[in-house]
MDAnalysis code that builds the backbone (N, CA, C; Angstrom):
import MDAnalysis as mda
import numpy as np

u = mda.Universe.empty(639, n_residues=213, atom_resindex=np.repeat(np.arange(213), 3), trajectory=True)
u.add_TopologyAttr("name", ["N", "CA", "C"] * 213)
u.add_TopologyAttr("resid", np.arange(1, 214))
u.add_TopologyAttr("resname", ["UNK", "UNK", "UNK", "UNK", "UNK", "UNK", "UNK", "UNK", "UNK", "UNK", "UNK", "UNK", "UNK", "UNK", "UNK", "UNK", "UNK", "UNK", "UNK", "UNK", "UNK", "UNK", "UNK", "UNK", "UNK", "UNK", "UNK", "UNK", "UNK", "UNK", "UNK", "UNK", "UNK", "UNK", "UNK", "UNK", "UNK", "UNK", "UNK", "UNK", "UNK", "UNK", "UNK", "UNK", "UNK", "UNK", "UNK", "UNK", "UNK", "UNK", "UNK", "UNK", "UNK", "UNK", "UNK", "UNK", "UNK", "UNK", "UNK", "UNK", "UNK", "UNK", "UNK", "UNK", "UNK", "UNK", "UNK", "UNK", "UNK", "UNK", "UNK", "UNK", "UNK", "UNK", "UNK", "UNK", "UNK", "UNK", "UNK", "UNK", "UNK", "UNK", "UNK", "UNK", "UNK", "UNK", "UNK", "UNK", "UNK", "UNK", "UNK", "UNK", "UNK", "UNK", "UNK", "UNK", "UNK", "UNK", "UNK", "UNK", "UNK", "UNK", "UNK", "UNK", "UNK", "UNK", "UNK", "UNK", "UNK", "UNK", "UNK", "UNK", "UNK", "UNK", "UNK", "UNK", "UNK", "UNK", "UNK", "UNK", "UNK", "UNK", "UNK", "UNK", "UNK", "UNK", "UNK", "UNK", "UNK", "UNK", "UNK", "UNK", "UNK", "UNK", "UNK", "UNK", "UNK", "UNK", "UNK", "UNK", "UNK", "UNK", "UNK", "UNK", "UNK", "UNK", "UNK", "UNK", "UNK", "UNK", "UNK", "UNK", "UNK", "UNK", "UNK", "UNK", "UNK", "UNK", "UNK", "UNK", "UNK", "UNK", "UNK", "UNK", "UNK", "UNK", "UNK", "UNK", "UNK", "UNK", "UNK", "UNK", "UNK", "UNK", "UNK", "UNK", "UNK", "UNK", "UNK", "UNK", "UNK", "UNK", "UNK", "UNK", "UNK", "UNK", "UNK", "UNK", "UNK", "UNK", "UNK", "UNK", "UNK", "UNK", "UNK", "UNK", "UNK", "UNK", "UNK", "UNK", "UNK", "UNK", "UNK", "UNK", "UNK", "UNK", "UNK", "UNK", "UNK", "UNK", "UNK", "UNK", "UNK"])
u.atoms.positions = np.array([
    [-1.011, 5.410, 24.062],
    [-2.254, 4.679, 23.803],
    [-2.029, 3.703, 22.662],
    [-1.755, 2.354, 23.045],
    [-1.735, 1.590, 22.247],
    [-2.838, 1.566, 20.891],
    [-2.492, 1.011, 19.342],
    [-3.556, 1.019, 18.282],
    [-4.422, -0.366, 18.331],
    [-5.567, -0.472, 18.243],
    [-6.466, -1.347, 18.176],
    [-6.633, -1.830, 16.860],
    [-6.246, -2.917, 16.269],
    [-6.036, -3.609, 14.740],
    [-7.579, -3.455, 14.542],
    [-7.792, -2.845, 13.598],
    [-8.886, -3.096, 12.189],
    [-10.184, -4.684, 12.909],
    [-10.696, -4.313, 13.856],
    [-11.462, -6.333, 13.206],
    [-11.969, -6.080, 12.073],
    [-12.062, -7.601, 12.075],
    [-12.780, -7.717, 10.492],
    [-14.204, -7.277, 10.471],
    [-15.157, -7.153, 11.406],
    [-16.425, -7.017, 11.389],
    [-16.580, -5.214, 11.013],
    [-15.633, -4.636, 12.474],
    [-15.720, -3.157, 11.875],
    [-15.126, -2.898, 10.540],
    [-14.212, -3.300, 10.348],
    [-13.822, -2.856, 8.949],
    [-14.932, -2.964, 7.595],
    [-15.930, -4.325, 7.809],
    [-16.886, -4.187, 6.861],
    [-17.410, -3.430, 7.117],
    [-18.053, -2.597, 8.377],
    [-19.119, -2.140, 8.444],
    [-18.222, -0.718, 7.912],
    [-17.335, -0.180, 7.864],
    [-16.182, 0.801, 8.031],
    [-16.515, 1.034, 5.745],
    [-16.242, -0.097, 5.750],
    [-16.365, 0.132, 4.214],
    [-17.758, 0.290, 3.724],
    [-18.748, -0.500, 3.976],
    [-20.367, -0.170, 3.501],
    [-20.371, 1.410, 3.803],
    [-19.895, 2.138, 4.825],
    [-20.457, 2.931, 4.902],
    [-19.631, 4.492, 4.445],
    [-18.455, 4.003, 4.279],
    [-17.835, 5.047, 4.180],
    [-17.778, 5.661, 2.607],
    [-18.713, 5.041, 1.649],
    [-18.734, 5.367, 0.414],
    [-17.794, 6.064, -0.561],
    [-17.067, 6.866, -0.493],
    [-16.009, 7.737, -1.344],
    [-14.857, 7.511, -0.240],
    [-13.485, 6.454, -0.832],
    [-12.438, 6.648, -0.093],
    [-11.916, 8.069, 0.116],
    [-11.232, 8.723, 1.471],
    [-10.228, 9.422, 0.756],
    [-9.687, 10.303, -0.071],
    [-8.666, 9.039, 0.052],
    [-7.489, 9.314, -0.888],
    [-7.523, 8.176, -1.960],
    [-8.211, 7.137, -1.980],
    [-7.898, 6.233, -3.148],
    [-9.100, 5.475, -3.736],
    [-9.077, 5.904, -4.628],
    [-10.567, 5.423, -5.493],
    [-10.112, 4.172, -5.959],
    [-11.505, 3.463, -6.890],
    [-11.253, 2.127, -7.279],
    [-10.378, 1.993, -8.502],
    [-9.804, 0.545, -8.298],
    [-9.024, 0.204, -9.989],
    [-9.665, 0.450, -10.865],
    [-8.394, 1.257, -11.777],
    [-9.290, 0.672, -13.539],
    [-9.374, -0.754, -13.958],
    [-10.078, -0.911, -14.677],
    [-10.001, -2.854, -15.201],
    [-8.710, -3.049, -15.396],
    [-7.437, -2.117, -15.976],
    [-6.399, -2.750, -16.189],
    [-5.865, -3.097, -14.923],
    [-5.406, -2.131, -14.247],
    [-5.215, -2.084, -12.537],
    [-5.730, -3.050, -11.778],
    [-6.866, -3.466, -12.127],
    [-7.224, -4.797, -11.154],
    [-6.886, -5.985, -11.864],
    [-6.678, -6.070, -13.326],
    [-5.984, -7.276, -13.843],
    [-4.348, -7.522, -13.084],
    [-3.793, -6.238, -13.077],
    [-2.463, -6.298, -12.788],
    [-2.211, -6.659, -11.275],
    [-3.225, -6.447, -10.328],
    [-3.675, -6.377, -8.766],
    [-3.492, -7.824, -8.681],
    [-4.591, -8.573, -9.878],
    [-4.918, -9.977, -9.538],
    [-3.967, -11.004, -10.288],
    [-2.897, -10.245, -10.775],
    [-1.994, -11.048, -11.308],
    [-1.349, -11.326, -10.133],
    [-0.699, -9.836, -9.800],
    [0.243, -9.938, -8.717],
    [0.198, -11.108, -7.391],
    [-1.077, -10.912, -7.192],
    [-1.682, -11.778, -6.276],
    [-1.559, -13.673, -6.182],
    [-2.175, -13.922, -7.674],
    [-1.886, -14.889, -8.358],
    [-0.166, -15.459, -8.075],
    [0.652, -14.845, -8.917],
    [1.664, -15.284, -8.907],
    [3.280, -14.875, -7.912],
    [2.606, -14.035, -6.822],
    [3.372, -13.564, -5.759],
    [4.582, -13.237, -6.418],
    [4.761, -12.500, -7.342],
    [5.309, -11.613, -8.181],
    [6.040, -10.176, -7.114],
    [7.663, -10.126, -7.520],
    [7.496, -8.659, -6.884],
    [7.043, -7.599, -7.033],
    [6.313, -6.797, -6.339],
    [6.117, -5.489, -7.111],
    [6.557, -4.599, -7.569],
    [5.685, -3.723, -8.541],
    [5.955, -3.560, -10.137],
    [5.549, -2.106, -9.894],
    [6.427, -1.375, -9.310],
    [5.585, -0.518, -8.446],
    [5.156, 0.618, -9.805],
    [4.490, 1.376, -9.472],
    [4.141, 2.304, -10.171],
    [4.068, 3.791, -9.897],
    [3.747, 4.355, -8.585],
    [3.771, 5.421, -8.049],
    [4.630, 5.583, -7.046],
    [5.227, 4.792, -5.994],
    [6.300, 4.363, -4.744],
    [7.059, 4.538, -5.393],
    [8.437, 4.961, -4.132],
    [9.396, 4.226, -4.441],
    [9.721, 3.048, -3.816],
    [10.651, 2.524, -3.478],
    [10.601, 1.622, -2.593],
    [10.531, 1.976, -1.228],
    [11.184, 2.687, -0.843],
    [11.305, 3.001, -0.044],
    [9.455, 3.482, 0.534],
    [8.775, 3.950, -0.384],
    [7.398, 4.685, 0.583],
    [6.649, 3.584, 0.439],
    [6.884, 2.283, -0.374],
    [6.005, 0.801, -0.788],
    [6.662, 0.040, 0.986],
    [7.884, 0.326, 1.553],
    [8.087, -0.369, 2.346],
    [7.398, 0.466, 3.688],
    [7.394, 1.198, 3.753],
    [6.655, 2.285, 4.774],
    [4.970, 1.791, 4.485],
    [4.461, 2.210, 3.254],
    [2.729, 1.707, 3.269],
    [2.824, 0.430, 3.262],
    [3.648, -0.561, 3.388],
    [3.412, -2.068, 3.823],
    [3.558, -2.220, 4.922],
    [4.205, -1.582, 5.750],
    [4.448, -1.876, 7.527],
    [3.116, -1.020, 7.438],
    [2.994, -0.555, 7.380],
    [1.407, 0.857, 8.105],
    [0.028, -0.406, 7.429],
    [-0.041, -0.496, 6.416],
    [-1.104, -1.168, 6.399],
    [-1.603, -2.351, 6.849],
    [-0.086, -3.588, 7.528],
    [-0.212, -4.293, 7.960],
    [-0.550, -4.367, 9.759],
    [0.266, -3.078, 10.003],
    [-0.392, -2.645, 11.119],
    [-2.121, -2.514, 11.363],
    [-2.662, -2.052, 10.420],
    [-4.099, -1.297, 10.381],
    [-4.662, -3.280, 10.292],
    [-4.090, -3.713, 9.334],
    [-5.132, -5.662, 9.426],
    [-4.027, -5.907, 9.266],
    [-3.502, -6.733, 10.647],
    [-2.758, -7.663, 11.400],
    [-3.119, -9.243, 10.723],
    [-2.320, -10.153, 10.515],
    [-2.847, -11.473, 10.511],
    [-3.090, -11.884, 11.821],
    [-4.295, -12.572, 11.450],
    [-4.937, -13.283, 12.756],
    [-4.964, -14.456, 12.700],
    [-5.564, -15.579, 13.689],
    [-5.624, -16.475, 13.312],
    [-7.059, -17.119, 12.378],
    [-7.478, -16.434, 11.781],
    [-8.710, -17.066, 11.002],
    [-8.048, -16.363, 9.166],
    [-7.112, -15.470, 8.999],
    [-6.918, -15.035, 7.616],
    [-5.079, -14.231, 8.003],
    [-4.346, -14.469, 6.675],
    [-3.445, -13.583, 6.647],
    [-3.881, -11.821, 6.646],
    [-2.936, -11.025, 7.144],
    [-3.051, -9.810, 7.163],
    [-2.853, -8.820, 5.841],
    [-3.205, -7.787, 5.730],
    [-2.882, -6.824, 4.485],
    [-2.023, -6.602, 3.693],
    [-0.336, -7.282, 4.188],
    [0.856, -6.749, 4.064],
    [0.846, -8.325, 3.288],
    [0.183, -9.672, 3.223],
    [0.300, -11.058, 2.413],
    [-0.720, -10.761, 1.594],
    [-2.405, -9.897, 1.702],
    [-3.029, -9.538, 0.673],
    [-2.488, -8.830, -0.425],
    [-1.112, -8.153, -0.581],
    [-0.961, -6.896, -1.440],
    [-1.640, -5.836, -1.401],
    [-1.919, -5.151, 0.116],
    [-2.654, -4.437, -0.483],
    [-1.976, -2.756, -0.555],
    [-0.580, -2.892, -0.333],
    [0.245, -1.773, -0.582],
    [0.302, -1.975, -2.304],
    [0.529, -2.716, -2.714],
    [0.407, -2.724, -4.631],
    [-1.280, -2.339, -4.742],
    [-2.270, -3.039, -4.257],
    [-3.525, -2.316, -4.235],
    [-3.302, -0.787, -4.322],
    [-2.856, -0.069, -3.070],
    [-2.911, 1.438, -3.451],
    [-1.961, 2.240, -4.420],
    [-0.792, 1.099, -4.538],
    [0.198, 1.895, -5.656],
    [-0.427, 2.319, -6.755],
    [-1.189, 1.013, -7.158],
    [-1.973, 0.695, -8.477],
    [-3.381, 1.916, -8.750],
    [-4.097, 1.862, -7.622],
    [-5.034, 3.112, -7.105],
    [-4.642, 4.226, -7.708],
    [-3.656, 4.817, -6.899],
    [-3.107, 5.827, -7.266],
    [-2.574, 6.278, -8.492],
    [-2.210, 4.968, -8.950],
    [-1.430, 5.529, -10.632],
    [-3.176, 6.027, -11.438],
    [-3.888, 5.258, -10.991],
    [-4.884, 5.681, -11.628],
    [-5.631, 7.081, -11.026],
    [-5.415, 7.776, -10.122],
    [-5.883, 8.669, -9.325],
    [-5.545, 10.022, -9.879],
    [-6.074, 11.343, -9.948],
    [-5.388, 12.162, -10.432],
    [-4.234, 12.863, -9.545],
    [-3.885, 13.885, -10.422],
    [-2.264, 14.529, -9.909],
    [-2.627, 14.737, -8.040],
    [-3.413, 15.614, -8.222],
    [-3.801, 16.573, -6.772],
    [-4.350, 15.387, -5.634],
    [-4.664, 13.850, -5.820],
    [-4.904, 13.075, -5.086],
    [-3.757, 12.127, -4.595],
    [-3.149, 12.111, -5.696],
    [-1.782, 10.993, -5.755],
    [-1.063, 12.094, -4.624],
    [-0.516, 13.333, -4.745],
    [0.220, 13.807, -4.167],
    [-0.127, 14.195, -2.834],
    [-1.397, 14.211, -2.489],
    [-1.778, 14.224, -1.234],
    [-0.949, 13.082, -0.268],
    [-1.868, 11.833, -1.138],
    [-1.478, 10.443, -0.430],
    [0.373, 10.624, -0.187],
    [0.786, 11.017, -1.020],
    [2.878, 11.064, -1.016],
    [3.024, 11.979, -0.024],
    [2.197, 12.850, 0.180],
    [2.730, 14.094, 1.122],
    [2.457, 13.636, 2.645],
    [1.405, 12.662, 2.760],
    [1.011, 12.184, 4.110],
    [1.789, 11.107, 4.244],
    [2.531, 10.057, 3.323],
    [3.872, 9.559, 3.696],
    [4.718, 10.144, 4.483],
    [5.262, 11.306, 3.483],
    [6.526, 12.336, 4.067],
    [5.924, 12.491, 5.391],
    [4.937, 12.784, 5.827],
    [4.566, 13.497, 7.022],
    [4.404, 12.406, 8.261],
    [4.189, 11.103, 7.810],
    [4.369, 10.006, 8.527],
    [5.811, 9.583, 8.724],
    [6.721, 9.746, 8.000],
    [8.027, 9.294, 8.153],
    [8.524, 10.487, 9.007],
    [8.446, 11.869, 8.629],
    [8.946, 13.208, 9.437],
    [8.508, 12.778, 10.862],
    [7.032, 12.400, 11.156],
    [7.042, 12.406, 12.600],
    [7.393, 11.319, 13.232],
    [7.576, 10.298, 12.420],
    [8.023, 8.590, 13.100],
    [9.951, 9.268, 13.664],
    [9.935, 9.562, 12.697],
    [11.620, 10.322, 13.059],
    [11.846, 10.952, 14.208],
    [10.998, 12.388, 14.297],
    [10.811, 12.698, 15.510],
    [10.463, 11.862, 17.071],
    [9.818, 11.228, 16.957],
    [9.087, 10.384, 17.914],
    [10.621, 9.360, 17.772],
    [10.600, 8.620, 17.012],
    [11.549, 7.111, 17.298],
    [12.390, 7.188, 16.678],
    [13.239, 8.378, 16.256],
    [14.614, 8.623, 15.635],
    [14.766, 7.615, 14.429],
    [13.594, 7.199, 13.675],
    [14.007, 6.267, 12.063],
    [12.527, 6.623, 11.729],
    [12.896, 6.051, 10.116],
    [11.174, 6.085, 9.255],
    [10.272, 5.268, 10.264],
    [9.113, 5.356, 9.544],
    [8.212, 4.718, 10.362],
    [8.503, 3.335, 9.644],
    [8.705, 2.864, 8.940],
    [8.832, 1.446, 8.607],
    [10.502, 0.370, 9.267],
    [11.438, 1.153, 9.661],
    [11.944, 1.033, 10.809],
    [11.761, 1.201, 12.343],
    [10.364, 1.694, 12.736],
    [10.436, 1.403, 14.198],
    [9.856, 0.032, 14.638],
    [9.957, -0.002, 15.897],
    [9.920, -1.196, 16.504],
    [8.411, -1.472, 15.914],
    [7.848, -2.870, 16.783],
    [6.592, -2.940, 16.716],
    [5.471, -1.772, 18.214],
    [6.158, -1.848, 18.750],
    [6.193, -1.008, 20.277],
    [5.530, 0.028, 19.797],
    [7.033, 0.939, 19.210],
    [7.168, 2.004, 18.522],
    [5.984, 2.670, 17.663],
    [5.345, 1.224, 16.705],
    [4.348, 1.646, 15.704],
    [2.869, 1.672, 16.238],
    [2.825, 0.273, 17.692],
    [1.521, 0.562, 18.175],
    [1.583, 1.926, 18.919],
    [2.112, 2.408, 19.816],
    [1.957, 3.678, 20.282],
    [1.692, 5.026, 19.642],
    [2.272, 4.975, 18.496],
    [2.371, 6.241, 17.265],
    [1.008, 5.822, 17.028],
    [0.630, 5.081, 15.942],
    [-0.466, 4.843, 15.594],
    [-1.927, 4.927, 16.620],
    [-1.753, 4.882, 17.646],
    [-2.414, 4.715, 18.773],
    [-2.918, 6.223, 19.266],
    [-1.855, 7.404, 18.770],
    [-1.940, 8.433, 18.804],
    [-2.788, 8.809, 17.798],
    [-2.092, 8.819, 16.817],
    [-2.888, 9.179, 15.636],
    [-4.369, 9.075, 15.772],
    [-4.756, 7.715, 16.010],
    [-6.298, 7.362, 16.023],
    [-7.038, 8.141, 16.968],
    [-6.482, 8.872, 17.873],
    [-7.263, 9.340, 19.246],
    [-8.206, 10.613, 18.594],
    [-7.506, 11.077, 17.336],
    [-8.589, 12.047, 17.105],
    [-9.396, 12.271, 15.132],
    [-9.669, 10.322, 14.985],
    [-9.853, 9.845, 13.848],
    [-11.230, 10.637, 13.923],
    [-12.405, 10.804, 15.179],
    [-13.676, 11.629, 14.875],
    [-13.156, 12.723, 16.140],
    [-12.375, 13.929, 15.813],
    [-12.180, 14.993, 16.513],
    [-13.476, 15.462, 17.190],
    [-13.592, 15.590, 18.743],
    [-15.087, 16.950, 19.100],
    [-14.831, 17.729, 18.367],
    [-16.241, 18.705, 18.628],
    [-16.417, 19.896, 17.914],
    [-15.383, 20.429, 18.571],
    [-15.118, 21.393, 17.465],
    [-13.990, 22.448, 17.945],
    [-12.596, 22.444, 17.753],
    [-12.356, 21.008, 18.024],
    [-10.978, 20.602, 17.660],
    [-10.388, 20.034, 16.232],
    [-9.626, 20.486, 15.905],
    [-9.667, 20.188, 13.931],
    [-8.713, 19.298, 14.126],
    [-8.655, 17.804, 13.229],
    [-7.602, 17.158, 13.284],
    [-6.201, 17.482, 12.399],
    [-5.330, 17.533, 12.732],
    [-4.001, 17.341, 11.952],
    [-3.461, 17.074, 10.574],
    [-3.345, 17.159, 9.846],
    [-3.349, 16.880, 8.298],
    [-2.520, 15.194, 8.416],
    [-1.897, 14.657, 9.068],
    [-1.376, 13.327, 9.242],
    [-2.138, 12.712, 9.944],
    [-2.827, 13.252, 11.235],
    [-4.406, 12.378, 11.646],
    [-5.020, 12.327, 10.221],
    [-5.307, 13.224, 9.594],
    [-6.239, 12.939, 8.050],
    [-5.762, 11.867, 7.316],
    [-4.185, 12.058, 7.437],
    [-3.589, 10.408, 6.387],
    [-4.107, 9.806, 6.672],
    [-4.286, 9.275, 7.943],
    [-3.905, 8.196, 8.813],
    [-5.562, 7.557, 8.784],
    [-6.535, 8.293, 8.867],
    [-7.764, 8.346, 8.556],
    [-8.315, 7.547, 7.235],
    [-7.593, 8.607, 6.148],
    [-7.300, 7.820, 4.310],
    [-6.871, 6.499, 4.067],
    [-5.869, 6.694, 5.084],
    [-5.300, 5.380, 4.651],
    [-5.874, 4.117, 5.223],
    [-6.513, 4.479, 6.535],
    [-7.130, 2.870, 6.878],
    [-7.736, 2.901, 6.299],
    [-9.030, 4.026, 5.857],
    [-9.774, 3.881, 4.256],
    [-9.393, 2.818, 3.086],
    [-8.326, 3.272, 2.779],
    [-7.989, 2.459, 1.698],
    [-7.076, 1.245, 2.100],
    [-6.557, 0.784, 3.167],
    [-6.372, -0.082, 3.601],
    [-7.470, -1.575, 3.693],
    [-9.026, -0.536, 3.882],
    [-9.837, -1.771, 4.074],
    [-10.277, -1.959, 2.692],
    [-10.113, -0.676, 2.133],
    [-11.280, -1.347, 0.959],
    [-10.143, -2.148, -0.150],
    [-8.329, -1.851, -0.208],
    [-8.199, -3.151, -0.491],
    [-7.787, -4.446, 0.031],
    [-8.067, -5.101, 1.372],
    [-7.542, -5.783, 2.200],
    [-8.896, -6.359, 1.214],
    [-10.230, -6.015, 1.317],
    [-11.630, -6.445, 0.662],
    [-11.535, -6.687, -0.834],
    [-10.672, -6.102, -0.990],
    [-10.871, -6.203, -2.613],
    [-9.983, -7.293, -3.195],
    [-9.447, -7.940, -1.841],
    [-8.165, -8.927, -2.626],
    [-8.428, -10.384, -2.720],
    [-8.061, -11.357, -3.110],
    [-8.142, -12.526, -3.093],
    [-8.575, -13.080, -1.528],
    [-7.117, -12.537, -0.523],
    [-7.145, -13.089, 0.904],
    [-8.268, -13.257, 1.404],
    [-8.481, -11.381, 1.387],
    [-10.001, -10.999, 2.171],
    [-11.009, -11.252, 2.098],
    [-11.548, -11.813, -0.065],
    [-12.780, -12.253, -0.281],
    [-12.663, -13.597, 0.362],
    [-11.613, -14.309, 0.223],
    [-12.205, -15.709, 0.271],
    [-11.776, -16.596, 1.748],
    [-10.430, -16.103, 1.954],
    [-9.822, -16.555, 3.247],
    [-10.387, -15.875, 4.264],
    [-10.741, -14.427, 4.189],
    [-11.258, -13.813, 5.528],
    [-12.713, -13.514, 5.295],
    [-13.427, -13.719, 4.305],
    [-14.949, -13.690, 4.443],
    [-15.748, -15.003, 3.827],
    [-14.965, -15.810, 3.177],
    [-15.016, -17.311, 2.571],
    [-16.527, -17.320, 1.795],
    [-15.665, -16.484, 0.971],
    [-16.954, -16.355, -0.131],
    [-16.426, -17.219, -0.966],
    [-17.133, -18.294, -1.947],
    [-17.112, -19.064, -2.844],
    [-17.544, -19.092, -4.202],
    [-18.268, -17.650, -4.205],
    [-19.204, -17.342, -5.490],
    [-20.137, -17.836, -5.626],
    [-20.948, -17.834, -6.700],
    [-22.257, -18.294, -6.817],
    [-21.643, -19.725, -7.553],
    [-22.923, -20.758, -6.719],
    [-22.024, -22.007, -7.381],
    [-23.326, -23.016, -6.612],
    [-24.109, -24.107, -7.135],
    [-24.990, -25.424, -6.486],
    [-24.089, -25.581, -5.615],
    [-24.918, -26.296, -4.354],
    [-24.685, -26.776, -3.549],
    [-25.587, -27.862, -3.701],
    [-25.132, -29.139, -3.897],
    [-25.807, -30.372, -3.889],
    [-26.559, -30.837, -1.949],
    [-25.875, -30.740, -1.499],
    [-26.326, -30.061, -0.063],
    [-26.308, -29.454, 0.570],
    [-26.962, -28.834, 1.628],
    [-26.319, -27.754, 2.779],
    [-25.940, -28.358, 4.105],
    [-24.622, -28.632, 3.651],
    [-23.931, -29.214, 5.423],
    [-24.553, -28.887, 6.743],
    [-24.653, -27.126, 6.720],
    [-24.604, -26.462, 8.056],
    [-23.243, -26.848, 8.477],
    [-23.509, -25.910, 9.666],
    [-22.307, -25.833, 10.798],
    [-21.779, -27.036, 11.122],
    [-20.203, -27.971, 11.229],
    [-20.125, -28.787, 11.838],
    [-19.337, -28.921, 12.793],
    [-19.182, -27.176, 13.377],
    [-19.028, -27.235, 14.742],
    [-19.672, -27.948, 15.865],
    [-21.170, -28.574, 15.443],
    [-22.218, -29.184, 16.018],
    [-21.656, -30.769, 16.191],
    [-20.442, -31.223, 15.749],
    [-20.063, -32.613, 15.781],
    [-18.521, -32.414, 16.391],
    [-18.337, -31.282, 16.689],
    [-16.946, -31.118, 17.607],
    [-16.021, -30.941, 16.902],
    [-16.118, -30.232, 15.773],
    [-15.166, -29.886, 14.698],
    [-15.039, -28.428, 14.381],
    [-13.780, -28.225, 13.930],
    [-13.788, -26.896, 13.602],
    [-14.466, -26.937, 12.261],
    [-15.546, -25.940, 11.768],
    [-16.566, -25.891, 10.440],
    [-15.394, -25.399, 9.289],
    [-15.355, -26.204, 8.360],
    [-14.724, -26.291, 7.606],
    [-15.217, -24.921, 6.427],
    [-16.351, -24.511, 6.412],
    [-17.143, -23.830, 5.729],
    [-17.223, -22.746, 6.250],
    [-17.796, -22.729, 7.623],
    [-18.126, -21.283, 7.618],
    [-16.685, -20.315, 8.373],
    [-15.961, -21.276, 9.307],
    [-14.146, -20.852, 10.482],
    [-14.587, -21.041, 11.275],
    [-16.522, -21.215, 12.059],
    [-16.540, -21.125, 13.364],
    [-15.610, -22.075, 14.464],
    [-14.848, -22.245, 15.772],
    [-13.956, -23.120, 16.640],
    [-15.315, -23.817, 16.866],
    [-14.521, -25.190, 16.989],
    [-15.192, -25.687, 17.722],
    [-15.233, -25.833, 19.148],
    [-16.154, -26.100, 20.247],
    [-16.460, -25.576, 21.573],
    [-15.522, -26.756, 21.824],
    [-14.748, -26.437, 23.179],
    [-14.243, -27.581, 23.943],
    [-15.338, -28.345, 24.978],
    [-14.739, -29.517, 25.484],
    [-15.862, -29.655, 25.863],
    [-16.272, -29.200, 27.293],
    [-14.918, -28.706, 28.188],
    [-15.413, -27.939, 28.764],
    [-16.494, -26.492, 28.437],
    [-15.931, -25.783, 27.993],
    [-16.748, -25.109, 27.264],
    [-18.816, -25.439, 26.661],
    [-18.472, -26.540, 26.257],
    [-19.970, -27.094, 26.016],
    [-20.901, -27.434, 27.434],
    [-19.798, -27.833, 28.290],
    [-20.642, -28.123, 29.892],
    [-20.937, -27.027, 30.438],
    [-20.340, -26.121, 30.423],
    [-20.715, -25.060, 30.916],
    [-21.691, -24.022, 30.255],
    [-21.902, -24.557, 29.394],
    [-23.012, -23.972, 28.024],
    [-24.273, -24.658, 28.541],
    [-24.639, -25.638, 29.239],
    [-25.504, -26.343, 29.163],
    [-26.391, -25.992, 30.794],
])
């Protein structure tokens, strides 16, 4: 069963509602200075809780979960594997080690399944695994999920809330601008056969528009 990428719409609605990540709570102020440096100056990371090796594993997995599309880059150009490194350093003992233990348990079964870590299998490889995983993200009654279904659960958790929390996501994938005058309000100028510079909507072809009519 192939994995279905994150949209952006569920994922907001995924974060309003899911109130307490997890496995990964919010930055401290220092942590998000260091988040928005990183970001800033595409700096390597500075890891803090990873090694490399589990920073290269939660960067293939999270980029899996938000794919770049064509309206915003994906999770893995947001930072948002330094997002959870950073999380975590701030997280206590018994949370941090959860999140490390559902690594191990993601790499143990990527092994099993596709004979390498999970950040070495194919792309094939990762939609199908992952595809699994998700089948029992809300288990029926009766059936208890897996302690790596639970990662896997956490981690798109914290996958969205920092894909949201990053530069990309506020502004490239939800094109927020802050509070700021607007000397006018354009509107849409998909309405003049353009792609809207403001809001991403395409503009209609014009087939498309004839057949609208």
């Amino acid at each position: 069963m192939p994995i279905k990428a994150v949209s952006r719409r569920t994922a907001i609605k995924a974060l309003g509602a899911s109130g307490a990540l997890t496995f990964v709570p919010w930055l401290s102020e220092e942590s998000a200075e260091a988040f928005a440096t990183l970001q800033a100056t595409q700096a390597p990371p500075s890891l803090k809780v990873f090694t490399p090796a589990q920073y290269a594993t939660v960067e293939r997995l999270v980029e899996a979960i938000i794919p770049a599309d064509e309206r915003s880059p994906g999770a893995k150009e947001a930072r948002v594997a330094d997002y959870i490194d950073l999380a975590l350093s701030d997280a206590e003992d018994t949370l941090r080690q959860q999140f490390l233990d559902g690594l191990a348990l993601l790499d143990a079964e990527a092994n099993t399944r596709g004979g390498a870590p999970f950040a070495r299998l194919t792309p094939a490889q990762v939609e199908t695994f992952l595809g699994e995983l998700a089948k029992n993200e809300k288990p029926p009654e009766g059936v208890q999920a897996t302690p790596l279904e639970r990662f896997f659960v956490g981690a798109k958790q914290a996958t969205i809330h920092g894909y949201y929390t990053s530069e990309i996501g506020i502004h490239k994938e939800l094109r927020y601008k802050g509070n700021q005058l607007l000397a006018e309000f354009v509107g849409c100028q998909t309405e003049d056969g353009k792609d809207c510079p403001h809001c991403g909507q395409k503009a209609l072809s014009t087939s498309q528009q004839t057949s609208q009519r």
